[in-house]
C-alpha positions in Angstrom: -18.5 67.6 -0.3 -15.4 69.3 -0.9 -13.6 68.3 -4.6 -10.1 67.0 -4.1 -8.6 68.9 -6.9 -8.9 72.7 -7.6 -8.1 74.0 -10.6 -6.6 77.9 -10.5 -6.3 79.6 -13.6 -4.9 83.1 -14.1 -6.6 85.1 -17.3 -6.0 88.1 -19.3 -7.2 88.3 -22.5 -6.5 84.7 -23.5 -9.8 84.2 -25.4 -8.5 82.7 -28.4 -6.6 79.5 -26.4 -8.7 78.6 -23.5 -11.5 76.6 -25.7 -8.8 73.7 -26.1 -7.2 74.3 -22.6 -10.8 74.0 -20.9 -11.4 71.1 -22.9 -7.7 69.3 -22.2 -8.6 69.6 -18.6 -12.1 68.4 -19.0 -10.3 65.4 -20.5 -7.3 64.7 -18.1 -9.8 65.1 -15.1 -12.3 62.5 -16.5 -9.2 60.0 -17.1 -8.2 60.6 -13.2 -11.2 60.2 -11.5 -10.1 62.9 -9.5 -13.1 65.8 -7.3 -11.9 69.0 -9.2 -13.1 72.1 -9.7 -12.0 75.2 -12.0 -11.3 78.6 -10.0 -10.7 81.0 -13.0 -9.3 84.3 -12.0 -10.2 87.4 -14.8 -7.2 89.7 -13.9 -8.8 92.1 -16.2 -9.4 90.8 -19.7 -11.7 92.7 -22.2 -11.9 89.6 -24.7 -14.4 87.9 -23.2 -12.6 85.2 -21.4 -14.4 84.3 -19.1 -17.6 83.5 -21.3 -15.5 81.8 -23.3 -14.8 79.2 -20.3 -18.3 79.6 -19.2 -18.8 78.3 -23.1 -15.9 75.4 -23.1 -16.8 73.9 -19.4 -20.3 74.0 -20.5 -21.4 72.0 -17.0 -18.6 69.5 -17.1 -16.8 70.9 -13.7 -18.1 73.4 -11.2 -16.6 76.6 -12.4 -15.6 79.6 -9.9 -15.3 82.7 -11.5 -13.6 86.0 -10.1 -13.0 89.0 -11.8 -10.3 91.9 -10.4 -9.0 94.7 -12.2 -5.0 93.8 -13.3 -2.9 93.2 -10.4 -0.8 90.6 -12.7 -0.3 86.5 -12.3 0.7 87.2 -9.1 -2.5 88.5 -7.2 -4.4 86.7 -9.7 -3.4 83.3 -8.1 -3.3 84.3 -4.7 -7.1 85.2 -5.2 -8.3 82.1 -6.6 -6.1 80.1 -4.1 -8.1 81.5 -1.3 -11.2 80.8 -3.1 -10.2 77.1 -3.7 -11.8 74.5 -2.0 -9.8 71.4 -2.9 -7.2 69.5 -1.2 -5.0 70.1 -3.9 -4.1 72.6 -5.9 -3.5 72.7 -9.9 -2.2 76.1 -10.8 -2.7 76.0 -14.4 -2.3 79.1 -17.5 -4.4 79.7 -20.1 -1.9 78.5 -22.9 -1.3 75.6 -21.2 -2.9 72.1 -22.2 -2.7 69.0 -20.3 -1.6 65.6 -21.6 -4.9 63.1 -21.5 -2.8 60.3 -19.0 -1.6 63.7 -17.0 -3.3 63.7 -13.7 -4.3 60.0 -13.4 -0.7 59.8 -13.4 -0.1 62.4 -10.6 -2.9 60.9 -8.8 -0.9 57.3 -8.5 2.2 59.4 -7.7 0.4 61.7 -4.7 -1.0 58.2 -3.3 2.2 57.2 -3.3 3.9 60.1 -0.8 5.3 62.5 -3.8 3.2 65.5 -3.1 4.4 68.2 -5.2 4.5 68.1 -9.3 6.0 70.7 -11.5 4.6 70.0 -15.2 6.8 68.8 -17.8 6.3 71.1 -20.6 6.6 71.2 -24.0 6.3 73.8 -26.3 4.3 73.8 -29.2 6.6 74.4 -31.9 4.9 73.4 -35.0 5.5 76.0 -38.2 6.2 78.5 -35.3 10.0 80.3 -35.1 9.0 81.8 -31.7 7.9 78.4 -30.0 11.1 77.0 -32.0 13.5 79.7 -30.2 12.0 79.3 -26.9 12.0 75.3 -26.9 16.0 75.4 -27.8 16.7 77.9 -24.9 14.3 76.2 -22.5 16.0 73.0 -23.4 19.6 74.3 -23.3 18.9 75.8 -19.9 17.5 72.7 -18.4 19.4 69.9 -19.9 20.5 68.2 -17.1 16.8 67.2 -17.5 15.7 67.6 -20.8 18.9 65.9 -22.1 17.3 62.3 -20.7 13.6 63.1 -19.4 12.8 60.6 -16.8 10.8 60.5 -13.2 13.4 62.6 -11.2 12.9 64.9 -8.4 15.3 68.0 -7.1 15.0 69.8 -3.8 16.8 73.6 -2.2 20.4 72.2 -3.1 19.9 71.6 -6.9 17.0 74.3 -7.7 18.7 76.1 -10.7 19.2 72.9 -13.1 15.9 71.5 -12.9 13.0 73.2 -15.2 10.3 74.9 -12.6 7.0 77.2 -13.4 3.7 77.9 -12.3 2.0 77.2 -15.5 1.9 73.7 -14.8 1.9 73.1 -11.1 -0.2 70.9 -8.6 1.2 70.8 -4.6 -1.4 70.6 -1.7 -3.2 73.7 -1.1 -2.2 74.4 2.7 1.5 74.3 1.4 0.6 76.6 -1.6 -0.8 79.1 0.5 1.6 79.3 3.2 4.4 80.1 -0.2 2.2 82.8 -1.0 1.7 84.2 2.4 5.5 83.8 2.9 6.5 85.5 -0.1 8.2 89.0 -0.1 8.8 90.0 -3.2 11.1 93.3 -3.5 9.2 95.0 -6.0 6.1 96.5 -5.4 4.6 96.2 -8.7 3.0 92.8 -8.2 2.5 92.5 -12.2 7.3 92.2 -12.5 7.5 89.9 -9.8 9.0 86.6 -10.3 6.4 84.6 -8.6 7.7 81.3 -10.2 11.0 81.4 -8.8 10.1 82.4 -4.9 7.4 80.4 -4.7 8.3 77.5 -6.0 12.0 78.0 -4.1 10.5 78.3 -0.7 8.5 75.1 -1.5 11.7 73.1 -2.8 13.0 73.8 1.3 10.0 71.9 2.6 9.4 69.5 0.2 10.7 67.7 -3.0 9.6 68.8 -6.5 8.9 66.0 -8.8 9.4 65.8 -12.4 8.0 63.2 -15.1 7.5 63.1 -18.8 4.3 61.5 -17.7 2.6 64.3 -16.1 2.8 66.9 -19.1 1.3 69.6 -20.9 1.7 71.4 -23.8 2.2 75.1 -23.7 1.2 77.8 -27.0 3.4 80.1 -27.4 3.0 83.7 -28.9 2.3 83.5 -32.9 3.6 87.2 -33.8 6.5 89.4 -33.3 5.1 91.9 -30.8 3.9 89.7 -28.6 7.1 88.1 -28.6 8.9 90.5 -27.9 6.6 91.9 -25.1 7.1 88.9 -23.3 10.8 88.9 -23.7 10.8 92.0 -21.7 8.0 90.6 -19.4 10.6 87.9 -19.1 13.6 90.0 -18.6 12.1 92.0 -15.8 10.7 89.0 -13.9 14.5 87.6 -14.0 16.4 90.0 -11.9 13.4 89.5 -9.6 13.5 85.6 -9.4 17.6 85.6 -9.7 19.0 89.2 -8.5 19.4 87.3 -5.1 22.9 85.1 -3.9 21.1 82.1 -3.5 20.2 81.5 -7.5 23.4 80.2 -9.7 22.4 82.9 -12.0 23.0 85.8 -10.1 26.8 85.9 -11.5 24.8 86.8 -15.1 22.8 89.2 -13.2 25.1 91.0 -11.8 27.8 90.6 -14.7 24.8 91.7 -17.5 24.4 95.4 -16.1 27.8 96.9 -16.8 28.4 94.3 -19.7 25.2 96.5 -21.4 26.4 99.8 -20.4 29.1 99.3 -21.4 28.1 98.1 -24.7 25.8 100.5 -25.5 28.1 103.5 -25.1 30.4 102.0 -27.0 27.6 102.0 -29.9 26.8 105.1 -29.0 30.3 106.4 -30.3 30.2 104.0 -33.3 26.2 103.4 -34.3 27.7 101.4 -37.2 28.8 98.5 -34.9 25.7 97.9 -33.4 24.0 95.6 -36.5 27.4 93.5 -36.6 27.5 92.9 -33.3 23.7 91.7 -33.4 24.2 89.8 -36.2 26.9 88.2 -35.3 25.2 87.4 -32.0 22.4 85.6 -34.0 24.8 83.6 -36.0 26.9 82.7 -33.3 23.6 81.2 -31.6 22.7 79.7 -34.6 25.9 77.6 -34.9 25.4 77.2 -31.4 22.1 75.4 -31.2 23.4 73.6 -34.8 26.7 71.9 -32.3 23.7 70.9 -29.9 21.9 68.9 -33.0 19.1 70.9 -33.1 16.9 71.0 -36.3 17.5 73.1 -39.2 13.9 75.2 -38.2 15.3 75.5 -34.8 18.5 76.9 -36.2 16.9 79.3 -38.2 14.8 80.5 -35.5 17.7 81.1 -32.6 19.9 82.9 -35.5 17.0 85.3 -36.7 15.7 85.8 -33.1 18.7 85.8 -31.1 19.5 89.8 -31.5 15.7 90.8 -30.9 15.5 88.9 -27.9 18.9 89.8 -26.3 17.6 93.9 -26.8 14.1 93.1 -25.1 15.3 91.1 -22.6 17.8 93.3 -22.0 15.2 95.9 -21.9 13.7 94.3 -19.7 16.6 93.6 -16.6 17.0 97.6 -17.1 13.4 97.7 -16.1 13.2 95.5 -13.4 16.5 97.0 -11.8 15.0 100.4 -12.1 11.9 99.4 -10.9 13.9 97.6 -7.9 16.2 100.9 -7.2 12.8 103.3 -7.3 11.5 100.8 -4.6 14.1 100.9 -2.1 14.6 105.1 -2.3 11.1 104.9 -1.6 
């Protein structure tokens, strides 16, 4: 028999978080009573992941493995959705661990007729700056939910004020896979594409995305400087991807950002000295910022020392992705 529930995870070289993430879902599936499986993708890794899941499950759910060289999140999801057996779908990440009550509570909620659930995530900020700078923006971004998290649900016409990812995402697998085989990103390199925002978009036309402090999950973020700021410019480049397009209520910053920078960068160019003020009055500016928005004194300290390092990566990043978008279409 077929399990109801497939769970598809994405991996690449996540060996040191998936022992507690494995074990999380091992947890959250026993208190559902739900059929699942696990369908772990290796885009790749040379840690070891996969044996580490082998390790963690250890029996507890049948495991699917595949293994493909890096074709990013992507590719790596489309593969294990096709590979999934379940009538619905779980796409889960590596870092991310669900809440014990999580899916007996989605379970109650798909019975009822609300058929897609995006995961309400928190990050794990404890003695971390970089979970402490991202949990302020996240928040800041999204606070037409995070302000007062309750059982909500947004559709096409709201999309850009609700929080949305596939880290934490469970929708029936026929609708899953016809987003996937609908989606046309415009970058060819499958590893910058903003496979959150499309998919997840082209699903919010069909159906209503559901949100609920109830079905959560706790996301680890990066613990050290370089991987921060690698994923800042992973970020940046996914962005102009996901919002370079009319349709998202960001593309006003997109399009505003690219001669802004120029334009900013000659000018530090001609005057190398202004460049630190600027950043550093960037990062204090943030700081008082996120101290207005009663944030805590750690998160303060975090926006105002990371603030400048993230606006150059990110930056860094929209560059790339608009390069990599312009080398695309003279192509």
């Amino acid at each position: 028999m077929s399990p109801s529930l497939s769970v598809v995870m994405p991996v690449l070289d996540e060996a040191p978080h998936l022992q507690p993430t494995v074990h999380a879902l091992v947890e959250a599936v026993a208190r559902s009573g739900l059929d699942a499986e696990l369908v772990l993708v290796d885009d790749g890794s040379t840690d070891g992941s996969a044996e580490v899941v082998r390790e963690a499950l250890a029996d507890r759910l049948p495991l699917v493995v595949l293994a493909q060289p890096n074709r990013g999140r992507f590719e790596a999801r489309r593969a294990g959705l096709e590979a999934a057996r379940g009538e619905w779908v779980l796409l889960l990440d590596a870092r991310v661990r669900l809440r014990p009550g999580a899916l007996a509570y989605a379970r109650d909620r798909l019975a009822a007729g609300e058929m897609v659930w995006n995961g309400h995530v928190h990050i794990d900020a404890r003695g971390n700056p970089y979970g402490a700078f991202w949990n302020v923006l996240v928040e800041v971004a999204w606070r037409r939910y995070f302000g007062d998290p309750r059982p909500t649900s947004y559709g096409a016409d709201d999309f850009d004020h609700y929080p949305k990812g596939t880290s934490c995402f469970l929708a029936p697998r026929e609708l899953l896979v016809s987003a996937v085989q609908a989606f046309a990103p415009r970058i060819s390199d499958r590893r910058l594409v903003s496979d959150d925002t499309h998919l997840i978009r082209s699903i919010a036309v069909r159906q209503r995305i559901h949100l609920s402090p109830e079905f959560a999950c706790d996301y680890q973020p990066r613990t050290d400087l370089r991987a921060f700021l690698a994923n800042c410019v992973y970020r940046g480049s996914t962005f102009v991807d996901g919002h370079g397009r009319r349709e998202s209520r960001f593309f006003p910053v997109v399009v505003a950002f690219f001669p802004a920078s120029a334009a900013l960068a000659l000018a530090t160019l001609r005057r190398p000295a202004v460049a630190p003020a600027l950043l550093a009055l960037g990062g204090l500016g943030a700081g008082a910022a996120a101290a207005g928005l009663g944030r805590k004194g750690e998160e303060v300290g975090a926006v105002a020392a990371l603030t400048p390092l993230f606006a150059v990566a990110y930056g860094l990043g929209m560059w790339r992705g608009l390069l990599r978008l312009a080398l695309d279409r003279a192509a």
